[in-house]
N, C-alpha and C positions, 0 to 999 in steps of 0.2 A: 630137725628140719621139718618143715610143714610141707606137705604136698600140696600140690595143684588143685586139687581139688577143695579141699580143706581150706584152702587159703581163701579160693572162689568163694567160698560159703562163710567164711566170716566176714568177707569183707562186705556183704551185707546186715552186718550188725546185728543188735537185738531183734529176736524173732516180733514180727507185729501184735499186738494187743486185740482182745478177741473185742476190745470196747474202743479202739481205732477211731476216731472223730473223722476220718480223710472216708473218701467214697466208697461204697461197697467195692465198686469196681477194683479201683486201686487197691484196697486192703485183699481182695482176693488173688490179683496177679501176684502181689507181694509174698503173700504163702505160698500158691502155686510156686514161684519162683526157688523159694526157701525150701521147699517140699521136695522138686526138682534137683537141689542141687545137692543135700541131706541125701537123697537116695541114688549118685552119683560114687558118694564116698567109700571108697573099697574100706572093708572090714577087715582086722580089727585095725583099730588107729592106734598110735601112739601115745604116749604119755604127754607129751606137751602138747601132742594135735586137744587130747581128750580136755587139756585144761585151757585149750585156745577156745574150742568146740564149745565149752560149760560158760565161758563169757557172753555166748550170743542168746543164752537162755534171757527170756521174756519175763512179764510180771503174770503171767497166765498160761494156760494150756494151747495157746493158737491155734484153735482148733484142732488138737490131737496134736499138732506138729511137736511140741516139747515132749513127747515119748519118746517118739523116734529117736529125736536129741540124746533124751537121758539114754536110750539105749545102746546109740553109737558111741556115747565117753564113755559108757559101762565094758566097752569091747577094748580097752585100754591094758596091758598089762597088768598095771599096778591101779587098776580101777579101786578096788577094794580097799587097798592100803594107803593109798594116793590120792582117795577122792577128790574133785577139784572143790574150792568152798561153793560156788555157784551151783553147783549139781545137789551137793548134798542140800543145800538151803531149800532149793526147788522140791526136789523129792521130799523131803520134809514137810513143806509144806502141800504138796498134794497127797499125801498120805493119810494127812493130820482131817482132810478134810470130809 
């Protein structure tokens, strides 16, 4: 079962792109938003929360906001053994970089 909060925060989808065609404006409430509600989410989460949470990772860093991300699916029980493919993909590729 996914909490309330959790649930809030996916249901705004992929985190925004740091190269975002739509207006500063908008692209910055949108993070704000995202940022907002990522740091609502009690710690740690659960295993399905963490592999719900790894779907909403972005194709960039959104300003910092994809740490946070990886770090709240990392608080997962079975983060380690379990990792969801989206997290590991992400992490991977900003490591690489």
């Amino acid at each position: 079962m996914v909490r309330p909060e959790v649930a809030e925060f996916i249901a705004l989808g992929k985190l925004p792109s740091e190269d975002d065609d739509r207006p500063d404006e908008v692209v910055e409430a949108a993070i704000d938003r995202a940022a907002d509600l990522l740091g609502r989410i009690p710690r740690p989460v659960t295993d399905e929360e963490a592999h719900a949470l790894a779907e909403c990772i972005g194709e960039d860093l959104c300003f910092g906001v994809v740490w946070t991300l990886l770090h709240t699916v990392e608080t997962a029980p079975h983060a380690r053994e379990d990792q969801p493919e989206a997290a590991r993909r992400r992490r991977a590729g900003l490591t690489s970089q």
